[in-house]
LUMVEX-749026 format. One record per residue (C-alpha): x, y, z; residue in one letter. Coordinates in Angstrom, 1 decimal. Last residue first. Layout:
! residues N
NODE       X       Y       Z  miza
NODE       X       Y       Z     A
...
END
This chain:
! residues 430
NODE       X       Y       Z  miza
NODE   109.7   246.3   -70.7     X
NODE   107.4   249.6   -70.7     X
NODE   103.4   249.2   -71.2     X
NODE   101.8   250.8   -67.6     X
NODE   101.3   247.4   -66.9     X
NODE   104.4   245.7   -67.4     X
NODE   104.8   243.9   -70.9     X
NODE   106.1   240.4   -71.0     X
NODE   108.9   238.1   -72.7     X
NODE   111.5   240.9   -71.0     X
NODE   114.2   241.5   -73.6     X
NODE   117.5   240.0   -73.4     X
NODE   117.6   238.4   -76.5     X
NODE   116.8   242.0   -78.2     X
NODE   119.5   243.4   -76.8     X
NODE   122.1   240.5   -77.6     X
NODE   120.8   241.0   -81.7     X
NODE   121.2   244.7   -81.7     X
NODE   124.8   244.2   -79.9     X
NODE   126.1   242.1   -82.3     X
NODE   124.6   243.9   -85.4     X
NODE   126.1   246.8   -83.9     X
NODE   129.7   245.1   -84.3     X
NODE   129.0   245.3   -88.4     X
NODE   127.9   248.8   -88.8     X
NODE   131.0   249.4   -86.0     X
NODE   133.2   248.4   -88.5     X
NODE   131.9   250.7   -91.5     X
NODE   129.8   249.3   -94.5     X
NODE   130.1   251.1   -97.8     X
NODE   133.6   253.1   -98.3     X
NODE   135.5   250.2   -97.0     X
NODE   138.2   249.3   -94.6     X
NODE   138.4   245.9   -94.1     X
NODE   137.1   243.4   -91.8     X
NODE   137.9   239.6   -91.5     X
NODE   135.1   238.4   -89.0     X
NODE   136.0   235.7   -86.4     X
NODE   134.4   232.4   -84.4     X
NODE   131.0   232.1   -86.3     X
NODE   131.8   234.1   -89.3     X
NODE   131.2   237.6   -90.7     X
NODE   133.4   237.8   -93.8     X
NODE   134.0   241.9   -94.4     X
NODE   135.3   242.7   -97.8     X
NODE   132.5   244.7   -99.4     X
NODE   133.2   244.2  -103.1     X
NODE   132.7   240.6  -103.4     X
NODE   128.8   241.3  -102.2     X
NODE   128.4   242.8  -105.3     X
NODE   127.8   246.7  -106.4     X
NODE   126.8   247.2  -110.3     X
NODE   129.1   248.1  -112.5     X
NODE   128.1   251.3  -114.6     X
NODE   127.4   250.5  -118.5     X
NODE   129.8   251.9  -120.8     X
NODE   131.5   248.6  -122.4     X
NODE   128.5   246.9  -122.0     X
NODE   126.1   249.1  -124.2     X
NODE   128.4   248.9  -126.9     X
NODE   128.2   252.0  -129.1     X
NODE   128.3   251.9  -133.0     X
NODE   131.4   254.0  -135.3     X
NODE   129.6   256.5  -137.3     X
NODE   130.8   255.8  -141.2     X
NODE   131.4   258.8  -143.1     X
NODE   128.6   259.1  -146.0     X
NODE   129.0   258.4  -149.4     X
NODE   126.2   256.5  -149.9     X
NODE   123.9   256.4  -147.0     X
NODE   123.4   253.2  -145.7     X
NODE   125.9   254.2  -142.8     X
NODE   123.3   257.1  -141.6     X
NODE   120.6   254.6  -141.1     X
NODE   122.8   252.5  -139.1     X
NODE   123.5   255.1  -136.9     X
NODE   120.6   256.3  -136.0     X
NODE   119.2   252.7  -134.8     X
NODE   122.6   252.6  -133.0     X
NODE   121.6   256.0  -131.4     X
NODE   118.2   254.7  -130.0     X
NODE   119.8   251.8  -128.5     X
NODE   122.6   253.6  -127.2     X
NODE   120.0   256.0  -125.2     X
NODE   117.7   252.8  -124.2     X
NODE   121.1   251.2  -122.5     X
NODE   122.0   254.2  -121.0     X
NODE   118.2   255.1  -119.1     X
NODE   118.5   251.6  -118.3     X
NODE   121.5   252.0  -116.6     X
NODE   121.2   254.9  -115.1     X
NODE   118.2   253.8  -113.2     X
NODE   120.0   250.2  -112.5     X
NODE   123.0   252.5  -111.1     X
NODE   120.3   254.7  -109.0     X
NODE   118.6   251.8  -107.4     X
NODE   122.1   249.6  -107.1     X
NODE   123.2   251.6  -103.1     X
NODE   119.6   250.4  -102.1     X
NODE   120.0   246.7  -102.6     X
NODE   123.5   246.4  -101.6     X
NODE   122.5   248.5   -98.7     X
NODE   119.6   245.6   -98.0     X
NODE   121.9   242.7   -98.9     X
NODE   124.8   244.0   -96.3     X
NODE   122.0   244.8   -93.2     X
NODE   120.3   241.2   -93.9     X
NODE   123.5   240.0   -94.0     X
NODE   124.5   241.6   -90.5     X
NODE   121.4   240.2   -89.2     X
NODE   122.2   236.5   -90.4     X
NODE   125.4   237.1   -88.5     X
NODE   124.3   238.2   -85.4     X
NODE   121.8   235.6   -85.6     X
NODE   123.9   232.8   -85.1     X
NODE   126.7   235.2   -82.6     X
NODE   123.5   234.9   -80.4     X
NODE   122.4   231.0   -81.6     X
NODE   126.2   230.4   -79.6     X
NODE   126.4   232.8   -77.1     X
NODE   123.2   231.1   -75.7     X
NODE   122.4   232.4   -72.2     X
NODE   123.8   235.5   -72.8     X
NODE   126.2   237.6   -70.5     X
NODE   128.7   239.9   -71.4     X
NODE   132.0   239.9   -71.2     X
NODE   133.7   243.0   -72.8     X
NODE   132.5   244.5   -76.3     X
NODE   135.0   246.1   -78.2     X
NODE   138.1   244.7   -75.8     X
NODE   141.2   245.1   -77.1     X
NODE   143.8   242.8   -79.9     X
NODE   147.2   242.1   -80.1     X
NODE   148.7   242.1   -77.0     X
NODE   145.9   240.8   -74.9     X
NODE   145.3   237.7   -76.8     X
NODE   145.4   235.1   -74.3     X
NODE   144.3   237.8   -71.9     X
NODE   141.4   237.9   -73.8     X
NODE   141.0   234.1   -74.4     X
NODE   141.6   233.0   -70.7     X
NODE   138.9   235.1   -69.2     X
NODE   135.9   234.0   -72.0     X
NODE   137.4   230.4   -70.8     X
NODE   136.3   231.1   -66.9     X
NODE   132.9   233.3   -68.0     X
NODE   131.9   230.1   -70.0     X
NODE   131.3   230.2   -73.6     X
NODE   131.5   232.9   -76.2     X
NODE   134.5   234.5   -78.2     X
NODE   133.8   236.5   -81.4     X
NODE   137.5   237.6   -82.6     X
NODE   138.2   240.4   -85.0     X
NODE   140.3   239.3   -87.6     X
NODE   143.3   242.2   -89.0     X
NODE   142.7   244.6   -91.3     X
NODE   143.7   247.6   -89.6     X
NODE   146.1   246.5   -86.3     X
NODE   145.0   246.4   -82.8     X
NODE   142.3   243.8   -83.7     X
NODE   139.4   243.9   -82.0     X
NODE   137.8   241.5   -79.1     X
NODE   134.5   240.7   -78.5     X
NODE   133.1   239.2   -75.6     X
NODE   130.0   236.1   -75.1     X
NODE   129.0   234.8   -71.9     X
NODE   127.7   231.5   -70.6     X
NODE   127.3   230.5   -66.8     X
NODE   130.2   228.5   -65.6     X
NODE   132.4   230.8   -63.8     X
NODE   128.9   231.8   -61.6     X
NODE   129.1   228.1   -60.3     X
NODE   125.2   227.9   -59.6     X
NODE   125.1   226.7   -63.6     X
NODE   122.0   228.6   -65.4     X
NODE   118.9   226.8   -66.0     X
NODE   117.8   226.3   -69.2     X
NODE   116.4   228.2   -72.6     X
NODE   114.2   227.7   -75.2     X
NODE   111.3   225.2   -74.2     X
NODE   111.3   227.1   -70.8     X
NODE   110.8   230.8   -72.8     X
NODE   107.2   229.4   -74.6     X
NODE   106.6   228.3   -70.5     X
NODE   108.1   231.9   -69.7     X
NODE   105.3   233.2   -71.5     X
NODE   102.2   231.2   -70.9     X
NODE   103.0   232.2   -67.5     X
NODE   103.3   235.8   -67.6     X
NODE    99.5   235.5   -69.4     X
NODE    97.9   233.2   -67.1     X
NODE    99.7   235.8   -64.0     X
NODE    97.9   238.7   -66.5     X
NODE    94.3   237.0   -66.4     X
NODE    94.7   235.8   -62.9     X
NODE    95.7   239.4   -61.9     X
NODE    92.8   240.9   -64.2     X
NODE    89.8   239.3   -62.6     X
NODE    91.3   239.8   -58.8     X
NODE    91.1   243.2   -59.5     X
NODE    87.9   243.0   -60.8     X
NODE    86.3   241.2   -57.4     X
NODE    88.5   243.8   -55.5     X
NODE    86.6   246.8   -57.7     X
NODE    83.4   245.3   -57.0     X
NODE    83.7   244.6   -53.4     X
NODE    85.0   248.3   -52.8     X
NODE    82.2   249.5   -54.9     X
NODE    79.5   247.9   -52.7     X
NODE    81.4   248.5   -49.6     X
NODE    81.5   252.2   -50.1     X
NODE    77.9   251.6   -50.7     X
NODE    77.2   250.1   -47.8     X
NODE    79.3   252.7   -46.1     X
NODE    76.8   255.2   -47.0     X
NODE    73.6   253.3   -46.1     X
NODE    75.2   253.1   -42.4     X
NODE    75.8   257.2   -42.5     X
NODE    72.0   257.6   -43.2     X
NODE    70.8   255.4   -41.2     X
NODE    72.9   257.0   -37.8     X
NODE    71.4   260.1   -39.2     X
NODE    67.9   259.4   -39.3     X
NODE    68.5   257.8   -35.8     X
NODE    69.4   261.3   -34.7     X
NODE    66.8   262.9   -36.2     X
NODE    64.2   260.8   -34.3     X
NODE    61.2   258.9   -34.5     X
NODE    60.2   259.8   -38.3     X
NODE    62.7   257.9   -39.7     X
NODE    62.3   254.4   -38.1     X
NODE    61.1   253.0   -41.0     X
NODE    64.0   253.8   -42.8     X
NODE    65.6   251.8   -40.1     X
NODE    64.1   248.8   -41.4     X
NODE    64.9   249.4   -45.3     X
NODE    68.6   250.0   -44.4     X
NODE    68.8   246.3   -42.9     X
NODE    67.4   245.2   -45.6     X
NODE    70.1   246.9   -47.7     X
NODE    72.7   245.5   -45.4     X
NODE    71.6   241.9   -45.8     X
NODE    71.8   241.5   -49.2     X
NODE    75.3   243.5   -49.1     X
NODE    76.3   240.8   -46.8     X
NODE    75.1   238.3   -48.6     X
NODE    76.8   239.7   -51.7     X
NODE    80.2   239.9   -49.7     X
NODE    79.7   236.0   -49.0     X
NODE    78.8   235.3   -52.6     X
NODE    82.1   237.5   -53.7     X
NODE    84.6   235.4   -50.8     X
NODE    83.4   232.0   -52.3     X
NODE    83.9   233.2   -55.8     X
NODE    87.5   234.6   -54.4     X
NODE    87.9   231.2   -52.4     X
NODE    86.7   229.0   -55.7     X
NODE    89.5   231.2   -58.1     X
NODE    92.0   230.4   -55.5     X
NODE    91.3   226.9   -55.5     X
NODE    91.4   226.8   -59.6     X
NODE    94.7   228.9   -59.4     X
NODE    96.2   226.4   -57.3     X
NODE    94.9   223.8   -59.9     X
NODE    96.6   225.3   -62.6     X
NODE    99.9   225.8   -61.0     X
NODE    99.7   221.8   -59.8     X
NODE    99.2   221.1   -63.8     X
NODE   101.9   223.6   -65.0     X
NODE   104.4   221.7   -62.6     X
NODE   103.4   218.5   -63.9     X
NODE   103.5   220.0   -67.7     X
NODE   106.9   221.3   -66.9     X
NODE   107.9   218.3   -65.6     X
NODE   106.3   216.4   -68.9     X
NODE   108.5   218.9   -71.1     X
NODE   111.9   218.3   -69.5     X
NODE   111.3   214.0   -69.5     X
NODE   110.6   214.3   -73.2     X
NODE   113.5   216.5   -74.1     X
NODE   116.0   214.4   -71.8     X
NODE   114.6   210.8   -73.5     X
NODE   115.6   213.0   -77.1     X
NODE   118.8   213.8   -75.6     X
NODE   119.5   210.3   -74.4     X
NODE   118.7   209.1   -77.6     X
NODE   120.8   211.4   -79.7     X
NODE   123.5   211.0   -77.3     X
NODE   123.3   207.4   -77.9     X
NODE   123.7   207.8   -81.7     X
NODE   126.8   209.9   -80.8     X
NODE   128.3   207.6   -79.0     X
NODE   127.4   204.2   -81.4     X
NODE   129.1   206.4   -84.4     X
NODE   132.0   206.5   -81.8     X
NODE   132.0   203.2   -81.3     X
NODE   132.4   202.5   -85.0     X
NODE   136.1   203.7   -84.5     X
NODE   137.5   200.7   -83.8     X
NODE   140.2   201.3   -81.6     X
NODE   143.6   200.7   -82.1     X
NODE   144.1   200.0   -85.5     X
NODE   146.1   197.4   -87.0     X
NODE   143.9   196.8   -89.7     X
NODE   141.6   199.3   -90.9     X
NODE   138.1   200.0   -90.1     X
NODE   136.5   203.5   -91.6     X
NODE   137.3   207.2   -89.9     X
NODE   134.3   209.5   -91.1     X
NODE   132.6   210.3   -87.5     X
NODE   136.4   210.0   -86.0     X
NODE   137.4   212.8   -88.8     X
NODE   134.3   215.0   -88.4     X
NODE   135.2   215.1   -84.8     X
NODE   138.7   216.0   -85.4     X
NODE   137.4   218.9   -88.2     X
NODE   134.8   220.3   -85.0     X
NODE   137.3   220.4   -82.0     X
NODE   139.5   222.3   -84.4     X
NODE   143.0   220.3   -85.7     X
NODE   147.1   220.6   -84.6     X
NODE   149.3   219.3   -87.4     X
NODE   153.2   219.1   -86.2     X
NODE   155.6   218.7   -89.1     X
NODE   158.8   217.2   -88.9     X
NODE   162.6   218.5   -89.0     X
NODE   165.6   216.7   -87.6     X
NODE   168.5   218.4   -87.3     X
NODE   172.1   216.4   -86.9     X
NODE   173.3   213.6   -85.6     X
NODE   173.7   214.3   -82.6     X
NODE   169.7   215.6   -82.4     X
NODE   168.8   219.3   -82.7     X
NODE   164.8   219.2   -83.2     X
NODE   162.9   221.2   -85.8     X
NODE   159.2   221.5   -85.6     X
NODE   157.2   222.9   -88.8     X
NODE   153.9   223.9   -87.6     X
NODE   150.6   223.5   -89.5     X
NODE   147.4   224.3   -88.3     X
NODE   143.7   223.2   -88.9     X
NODE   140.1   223.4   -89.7     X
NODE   140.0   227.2   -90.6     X
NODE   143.9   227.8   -90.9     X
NODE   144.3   225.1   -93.7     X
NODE   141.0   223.8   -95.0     X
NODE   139.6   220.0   -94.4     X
NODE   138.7   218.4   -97.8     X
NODE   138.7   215.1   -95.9     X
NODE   140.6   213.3   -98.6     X
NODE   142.7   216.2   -98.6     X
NODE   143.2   216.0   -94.4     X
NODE   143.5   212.2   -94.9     X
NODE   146.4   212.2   -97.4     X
NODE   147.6   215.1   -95.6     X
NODE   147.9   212.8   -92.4     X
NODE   149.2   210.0   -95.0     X
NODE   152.5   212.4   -95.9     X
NODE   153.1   213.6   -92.4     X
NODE   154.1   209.6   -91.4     X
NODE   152.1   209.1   -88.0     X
NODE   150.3   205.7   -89.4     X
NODE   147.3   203.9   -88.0     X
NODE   144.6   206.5   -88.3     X
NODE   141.3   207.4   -87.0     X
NODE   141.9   205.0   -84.2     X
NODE   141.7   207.2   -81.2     X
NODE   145.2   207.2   -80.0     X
NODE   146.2   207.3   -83.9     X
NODE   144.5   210.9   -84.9     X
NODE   145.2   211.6   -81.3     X
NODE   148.7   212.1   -82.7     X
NODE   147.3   215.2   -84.3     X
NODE   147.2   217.3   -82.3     X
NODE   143.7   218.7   -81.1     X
NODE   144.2   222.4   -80.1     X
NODE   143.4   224.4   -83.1     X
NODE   140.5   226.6   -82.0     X
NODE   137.2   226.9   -83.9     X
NODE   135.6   226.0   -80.8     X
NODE   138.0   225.3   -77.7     X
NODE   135.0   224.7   -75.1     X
NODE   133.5   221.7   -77.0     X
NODE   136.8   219.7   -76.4     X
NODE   135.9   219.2   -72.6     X
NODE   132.7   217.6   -73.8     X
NODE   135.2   215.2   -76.0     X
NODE   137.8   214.4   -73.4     X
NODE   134.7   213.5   -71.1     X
NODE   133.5   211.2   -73.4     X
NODE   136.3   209.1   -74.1     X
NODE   135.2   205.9   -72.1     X
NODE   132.0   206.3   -73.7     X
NODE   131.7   202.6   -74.6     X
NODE   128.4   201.3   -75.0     X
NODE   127.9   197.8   -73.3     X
NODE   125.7   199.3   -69.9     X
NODE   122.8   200.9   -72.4     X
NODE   119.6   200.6   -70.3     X
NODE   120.8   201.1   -66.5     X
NODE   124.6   202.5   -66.7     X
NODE   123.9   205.0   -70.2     X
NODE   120.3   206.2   -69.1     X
NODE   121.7   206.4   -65.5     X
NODE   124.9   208.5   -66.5     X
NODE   122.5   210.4   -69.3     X
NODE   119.9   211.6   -66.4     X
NODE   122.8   212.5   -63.9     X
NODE   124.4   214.6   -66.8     X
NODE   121.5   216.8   -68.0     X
NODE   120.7   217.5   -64.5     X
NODE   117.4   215.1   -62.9     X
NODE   114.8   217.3   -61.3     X
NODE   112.5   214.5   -59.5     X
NODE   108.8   215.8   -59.8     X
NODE   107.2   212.3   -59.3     X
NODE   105.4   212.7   -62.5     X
NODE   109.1   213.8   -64.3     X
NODE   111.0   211.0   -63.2     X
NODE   108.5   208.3   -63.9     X
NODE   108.2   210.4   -67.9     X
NODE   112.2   209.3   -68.1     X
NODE   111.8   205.8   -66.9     X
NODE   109.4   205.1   -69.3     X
NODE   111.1   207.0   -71.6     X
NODE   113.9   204.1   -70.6     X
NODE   111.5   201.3   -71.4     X
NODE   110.7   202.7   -75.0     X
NODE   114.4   203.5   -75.8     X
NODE   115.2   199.5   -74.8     X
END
């Protein structure tokens, strides 16, 4: 069935039909796999939006089959089993209700996108439940599919539209060859032309004239048709060279929404108070919205909305830069404690050796030996800079080695870059 609908796919692609991601997978899913259930699909897409966020309850944890029992004690059963982390993967709320006879008190589990995904991916058949959860294994296989069918159909309308490109170029190339032969006829002509009237010299000044001022816009011509000819030479050159570009760019990127709400952004928001979790927030410009003034009281804006057409790999490589930054001063701030260090540990060495010559004396007072471990500078770690750079937050505080806006410039070093121009202008600026 995936061979027929690459078929399909590559059909779609040589007629030059642009197919969205989700008009390709509705036709994939209705025409070639009609049986799989994505019923629940939606709800899940809509979940990617709240990452890192605790807004699954847990009573889905039954709706969608994962578990058949709403007693607190089995949930923590599962969330142990799952090794799923309190205030990373999910929340815990103690609810109390005022009922006649009395106050009842329960506990409310709310979970990320990511742990209640990892929980229907993991969730094994049981009796009694009410959906068996191997059609979500069947989902996501299918989305694999689909995504793979996508990837193939993206890169053969490129290569369709690369191929027309190409033989544009080819026609235009002919006409400018065709143009050049017709220029050299000319000039072919002109010069004979020149010979004749040189001729004619000695008949009158005023035709020696009318020569000379015809040889000089031959020459004008000459040049003119040289300089056009490599003109032309370097524009196809650099258009080849733009293009190879943004096809490199194609295989990374995508379109952005027309719905200007819906194009990707990424903000920043810090903590009013010292120590607290600065907040990395990307997505759509609608939800970027809604999580600042969702926590407008507690934190401001460091870096306001900006736009990146994937916040995700950005915030990515943000991090992996501020490691690189961390490891590189851990590196550098150690040179002169290993120096010392190994300047100490030879010193001790040397005095030991002393030493216990002196306490094979007889008679003599006993020198007490040194310990090279007990004197020895520490060396820096990585534990002693407390600043976590995740994927949704990073826990910051104040140090005397790496100060917050060190580790905010990483995010702003790493966007910068991404938005760079794949190709030089002429005179070399971006």
């Amino acid at each position: 069935m995936f061979a027929v609908a690459k078929i399909y796919a590559i059909e779609q692609a040589e007629k030059l039909n642009k197919l969205t991601m989700i008009e390709f997978f509705n036709y994939i899913h209705s025409t070639y796999y009609p049986n799989q259930d994505i019923s629940f699909m939606e709800y899940f897409l809509e979940l990617t939006q709240y990452e890192g966020e605790c807004v699954v309850e847990h009573t889905k944890l039954i709706e969608y089959g994962i578990m058949t029992s709403k007693q607190s004690s089995d949930i923590k059963k599962k969330i142990d089993l799952l090794g799923l982390e309190l205030e990373v993967d999910y929340l815990l709320r103690h609810v109390s209700k005022q009922l006649e006879s009395g106050t009842k008190h329960s506990k409310l589990y709310t979970f990320t996108p990511e742990a209640f995904k990892k929980m229907l991916m993991r969730a094994q058949r049981r009796s009694n439940q009410r959906v068996d959860p191997v059609i979500y294994i069947d989902y996501y296989l299918l989305l694999e599919k689909v995504f793979k069918l996508y990837t193939d159909y993206e890169r053969a309308y490129l290569n369709k539209l690369l191929s027309i490109k190409d033989e544009k170029i080819d026609k235009q190339s002919y006409k400018i060859d065709e143009q050049s032969n017709k220029i050299d006829t000319l000039i072919q002509e002109t010069k004979s032309q020149s010979a004749d009237i040189a001729k004619l010299l000695n008949y009158s000044n005023a035709i020696t004239k009318q020569n000379v001022d015809l040889i000089e816009r031959t020459d004008h011509l000459q040049i003119t048709a040289d300089m056009t000819q490599e003109d032309l030479d370097k524009s196809l050159i650099y258009q080849k060279e733009i293009l190879n570009h943004l096809v490199d760019k194609s295989y990374k990127s995508t379109m952005n929404p027309a719905n200007p709400d819906q194009v990707t952004h990424f903000a920043v928001l810090m903590p009013n108070k010292k120590n607290g979790r600065t907040i990395l927030v990307r997505g759509q410009a609608k939800r970027i919205n809604v999580v600042i003034n969702k926590y407008y009281d507690t934190h401001k804006l460091i870096i306001d909305a900006t736009y990146n057409a994937n916040a995700i790999n950005l915030v990515i490589n943000a991090q992996k830069e501020y490691i690189d930054y961390r490891d590189s001063y851990i590196a550098r701030y150690n040179v002169p404690i290993i120096q010392h260090n190994d300047k100490l540990k030879a010193e001790i060495a040397n005095y030991n050796k002393e030493a216990r010559k002196h306490n094979k004396v007889k008679g003599a007072t006993q020198k007490e030996l040194r310990v090279y471990i007990e004197e020895k500078k520490p060396l820096l770690r990585i534990s002693d800079i407390p600043i976590k750079f995740g994927t949704t937050f990073i826990t910051y505080k104040k140090n005397k080695h790496i100060r917050y806006k060190e580790v905010i410039q990483c995010i702003k070093d790493v966007n910068e870059r991404t938005q760079m121009s794949p190709a030089a202008s002429d005179d070399g600026s971006e």
